[in-house]
VOGU-3710 file (C-alpha; in Angstrom, 3 decimals, decimal comma):
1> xxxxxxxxxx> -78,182/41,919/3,587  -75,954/43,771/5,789  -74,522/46,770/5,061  -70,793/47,671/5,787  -69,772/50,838/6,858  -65,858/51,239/5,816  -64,121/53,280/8,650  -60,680/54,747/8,307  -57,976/54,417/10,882  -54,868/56,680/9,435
11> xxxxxxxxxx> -55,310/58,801/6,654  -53,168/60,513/4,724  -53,037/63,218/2,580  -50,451/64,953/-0,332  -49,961/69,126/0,292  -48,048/70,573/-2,310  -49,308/74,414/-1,501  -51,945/74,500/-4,140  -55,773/75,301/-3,864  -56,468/71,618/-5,137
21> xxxxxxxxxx> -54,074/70,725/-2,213  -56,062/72,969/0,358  -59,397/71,517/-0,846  -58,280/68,087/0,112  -56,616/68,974/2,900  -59,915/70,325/4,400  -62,115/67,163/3,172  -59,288/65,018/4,491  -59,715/66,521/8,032  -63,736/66,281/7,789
31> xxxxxxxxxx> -63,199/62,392/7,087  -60,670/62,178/10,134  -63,058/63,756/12,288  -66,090/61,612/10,946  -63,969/58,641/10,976  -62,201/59,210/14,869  -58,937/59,023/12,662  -55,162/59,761/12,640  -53,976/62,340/10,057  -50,917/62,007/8,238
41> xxxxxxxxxx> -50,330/65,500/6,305  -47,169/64,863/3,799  -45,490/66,808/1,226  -42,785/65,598/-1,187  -39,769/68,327/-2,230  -39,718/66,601/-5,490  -35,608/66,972/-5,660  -35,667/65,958/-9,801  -36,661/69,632/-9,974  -33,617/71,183/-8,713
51> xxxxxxxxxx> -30,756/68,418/-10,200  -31,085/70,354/-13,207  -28,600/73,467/-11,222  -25,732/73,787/-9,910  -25,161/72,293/-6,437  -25,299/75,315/-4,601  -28,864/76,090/-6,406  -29,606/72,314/-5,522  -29,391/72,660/-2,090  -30,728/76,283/-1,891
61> xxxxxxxxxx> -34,161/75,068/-3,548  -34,694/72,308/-0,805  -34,117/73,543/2,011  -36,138/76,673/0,656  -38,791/74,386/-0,016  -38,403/72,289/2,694  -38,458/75,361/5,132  -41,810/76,735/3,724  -43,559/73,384/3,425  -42,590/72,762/7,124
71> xxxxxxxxxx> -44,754/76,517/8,357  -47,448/75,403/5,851  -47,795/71,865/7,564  -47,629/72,916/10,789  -50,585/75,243/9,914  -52,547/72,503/8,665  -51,472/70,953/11,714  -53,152/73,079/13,706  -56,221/73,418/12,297  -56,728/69,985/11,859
81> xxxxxxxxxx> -56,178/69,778/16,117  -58,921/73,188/15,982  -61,534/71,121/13,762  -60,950/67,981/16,261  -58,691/65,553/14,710  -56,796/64,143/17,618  -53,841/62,883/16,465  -52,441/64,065/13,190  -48,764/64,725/12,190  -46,670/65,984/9,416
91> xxxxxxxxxx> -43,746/64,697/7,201  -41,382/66,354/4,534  -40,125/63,535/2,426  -37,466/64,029/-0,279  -37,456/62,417/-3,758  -39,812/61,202/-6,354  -43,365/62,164/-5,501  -45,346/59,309/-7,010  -43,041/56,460/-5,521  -43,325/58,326/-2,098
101> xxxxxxxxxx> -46,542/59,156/-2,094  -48,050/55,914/-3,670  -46,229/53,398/-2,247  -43,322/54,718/0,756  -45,355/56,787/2,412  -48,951/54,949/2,810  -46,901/51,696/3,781  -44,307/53,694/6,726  -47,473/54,917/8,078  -49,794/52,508/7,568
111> xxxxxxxxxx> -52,265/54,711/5,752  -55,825/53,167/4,959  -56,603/56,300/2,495  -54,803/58,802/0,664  -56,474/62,004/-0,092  -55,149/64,268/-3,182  -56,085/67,320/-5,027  -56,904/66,532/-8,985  -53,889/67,010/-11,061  -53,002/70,984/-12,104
121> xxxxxxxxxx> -50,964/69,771/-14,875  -51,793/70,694/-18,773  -53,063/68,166/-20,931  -49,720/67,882/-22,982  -47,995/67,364/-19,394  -50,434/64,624/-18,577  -49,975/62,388/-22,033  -46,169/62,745/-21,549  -45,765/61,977/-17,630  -48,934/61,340/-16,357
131> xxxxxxxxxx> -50,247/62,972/-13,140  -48,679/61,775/-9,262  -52,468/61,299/-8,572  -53,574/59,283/-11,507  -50,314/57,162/-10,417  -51,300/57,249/-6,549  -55,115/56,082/-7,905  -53,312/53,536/-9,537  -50,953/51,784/-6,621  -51,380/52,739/-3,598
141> xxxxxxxxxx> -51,656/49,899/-1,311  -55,206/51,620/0,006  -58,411/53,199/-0,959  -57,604/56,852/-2,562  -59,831/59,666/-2,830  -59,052/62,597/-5,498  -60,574/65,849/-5,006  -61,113/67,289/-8,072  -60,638/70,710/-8,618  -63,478/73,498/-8,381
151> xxxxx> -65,341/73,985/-11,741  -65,023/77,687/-12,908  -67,952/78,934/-14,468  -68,238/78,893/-17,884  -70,547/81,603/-19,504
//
């Protein structure tokens, strides 16, 4: 029996500034190295979060956001280039994460895995809503790889 080795061409993964985000930001760019692959770092400025303002505060929040998440990915950026990933680039999308993330994004860029950190949400959060990842894990048009978060230890 042969054995088949699955090898990634683009791979994507979800920053949202959090150390479950950073963890699978750096396995993401140990798998494009491994795998000779592109690297699609994206972010989504969820914008249901501000409609609840005013306009002004709307519009503030994004492009406060936006501005932010834009030094943060070109950080990643760069040390993805440092730790040998080739090609890799960056997008700030706007709008629902889960739609984007699961569905928009993977298929604009033709993404053959996503990599996300494991949800930070409470459990009362997650019965109501449900997590973006659990939804990504769910369909995305790919293979999808959650990182979970690092076990604190319990004494």
């Amino acid at each position: 029996m042969t054995e088949v080795i699955q090898e990634y061409k683009r791979v994507m993964v979800a920053v949202d500034g959090s150390d479950s985000a950073e963890r699978a930001f750096k396995k993401a760019t140990r798998i494009a190295v491994r795998n000779h692959s592109d690297l699609v770092i994206a972010h989504v400025v969820d914008t249901r979060t501000y409609s609840m303002g005013m306009p002004a505060l709307y519009t503030e929040g994004i492009v406060s956001e936006s501005e932010v998440m834009t030094e943060q990915l070109e950080k990643y950026k760069q040390e993805a280039q440092a730790q040998g990933v080739s090609n890799v680039s960056v997008e700030i999308a706007k709008g629902h994460p889960r739609t984007l993330l699961a569905e928009e994004l993977p298929k604009r860029h033709k993404v053959d895995l996503i990599i996300v950190g494991q949800t930070g949400l409470n459990a009362i959060e997650r019965w109501m809503i449900g997590s973006v990842s659990e939804y990504i894990l769910r369909t995305a048009p790919c293979d999808v790889l959650i990182v979970k978060n690092e076990l604190e230890n319990e004494e």
